[in-house]
C-alpha positions in Angstrom: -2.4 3.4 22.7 -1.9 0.2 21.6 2.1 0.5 22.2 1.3 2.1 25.6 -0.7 -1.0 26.9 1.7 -3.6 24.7 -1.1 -5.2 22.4 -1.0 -5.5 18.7 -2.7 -2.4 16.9 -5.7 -4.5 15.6 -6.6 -6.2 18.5 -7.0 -2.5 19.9 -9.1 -1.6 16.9 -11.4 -4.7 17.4 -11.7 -3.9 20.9 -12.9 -0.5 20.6 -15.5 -1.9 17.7 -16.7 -4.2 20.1 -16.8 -1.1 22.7 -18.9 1.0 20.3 -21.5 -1.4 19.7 -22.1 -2.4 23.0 -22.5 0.9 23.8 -25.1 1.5 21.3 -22.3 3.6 19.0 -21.6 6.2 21.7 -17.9 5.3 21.4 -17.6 5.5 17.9 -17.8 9.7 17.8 -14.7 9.1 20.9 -12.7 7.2 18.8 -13.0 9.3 15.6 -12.0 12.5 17.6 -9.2 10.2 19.4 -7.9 9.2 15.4 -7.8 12.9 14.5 -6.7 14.1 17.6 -3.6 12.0 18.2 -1.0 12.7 15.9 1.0 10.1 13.6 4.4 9.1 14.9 6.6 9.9 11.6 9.9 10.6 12.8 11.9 7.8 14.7 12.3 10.4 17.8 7.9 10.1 17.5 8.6 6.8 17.5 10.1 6.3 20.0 8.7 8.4 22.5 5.6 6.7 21.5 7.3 3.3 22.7 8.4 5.3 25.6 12.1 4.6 25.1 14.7 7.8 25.8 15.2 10.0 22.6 19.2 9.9 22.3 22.3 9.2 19.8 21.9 5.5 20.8 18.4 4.5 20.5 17.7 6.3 17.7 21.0 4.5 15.7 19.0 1.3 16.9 16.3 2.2 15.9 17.1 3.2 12.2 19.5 0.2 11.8 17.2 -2.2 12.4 14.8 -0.7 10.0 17.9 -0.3 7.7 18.1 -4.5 8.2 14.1 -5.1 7.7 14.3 -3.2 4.5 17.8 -5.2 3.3 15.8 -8.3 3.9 12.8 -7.4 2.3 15.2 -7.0 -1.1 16.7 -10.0 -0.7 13.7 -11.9 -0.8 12.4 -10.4 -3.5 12.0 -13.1 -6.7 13.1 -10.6 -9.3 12.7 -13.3 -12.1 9.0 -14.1 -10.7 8.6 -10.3 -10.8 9.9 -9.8 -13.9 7.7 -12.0 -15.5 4.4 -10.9 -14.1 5.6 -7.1 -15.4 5.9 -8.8 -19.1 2.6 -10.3 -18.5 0.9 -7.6 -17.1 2.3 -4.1 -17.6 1.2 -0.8 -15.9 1.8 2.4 -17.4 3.8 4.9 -16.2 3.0 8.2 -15.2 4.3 10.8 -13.0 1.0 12.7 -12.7 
């Protein structure tokens, strides 16, 4: 809903917080059914026909190359020295189950 009406996701969810107690917690039963009810956008064609943009060749190679970018970013910022040195201080185990 919140891409629908342009407004950041938490706004939405303080909105509907405020909604539910002002209306003595009738809302909160409508926006637990609305969470289960309304699937989760996982694919980038959920995406974006969630965002309302046209499922085709071209927005969907938009679409993953700027995630594609966000993610090369994120690695480039990454302080592997700083990182490194809170692992020697505090190691976790490792466990695959």
């Amino acid at each position: 809903m919140a891409y629908y009406f342009g407004i950041d996701t938490s706004w939405l969810r303080l909105l509907w917080i405020l909604f539910a107690l002002f209306s003595i917690g009738t809302l909160f039963p409508v926006y637990l059914i609305l969470w289960i009810i309304i699937p989760e956008a996982k694919t980038t064609a959920d995406k974006l026909k969630m965002k309302g943009e046209p499922v085709n060749i071209d927005t969907i190679q938009k679409k993953i190359k700027k995630e594609f970018d966000e993610v090369s970013s994120k690695i480039k910022d990454v302080d592997y020295k700083k990182t490194t040195e809170s692992l020697k201080k505090n190691p976790k185990p490792f466990s695959l189950f």
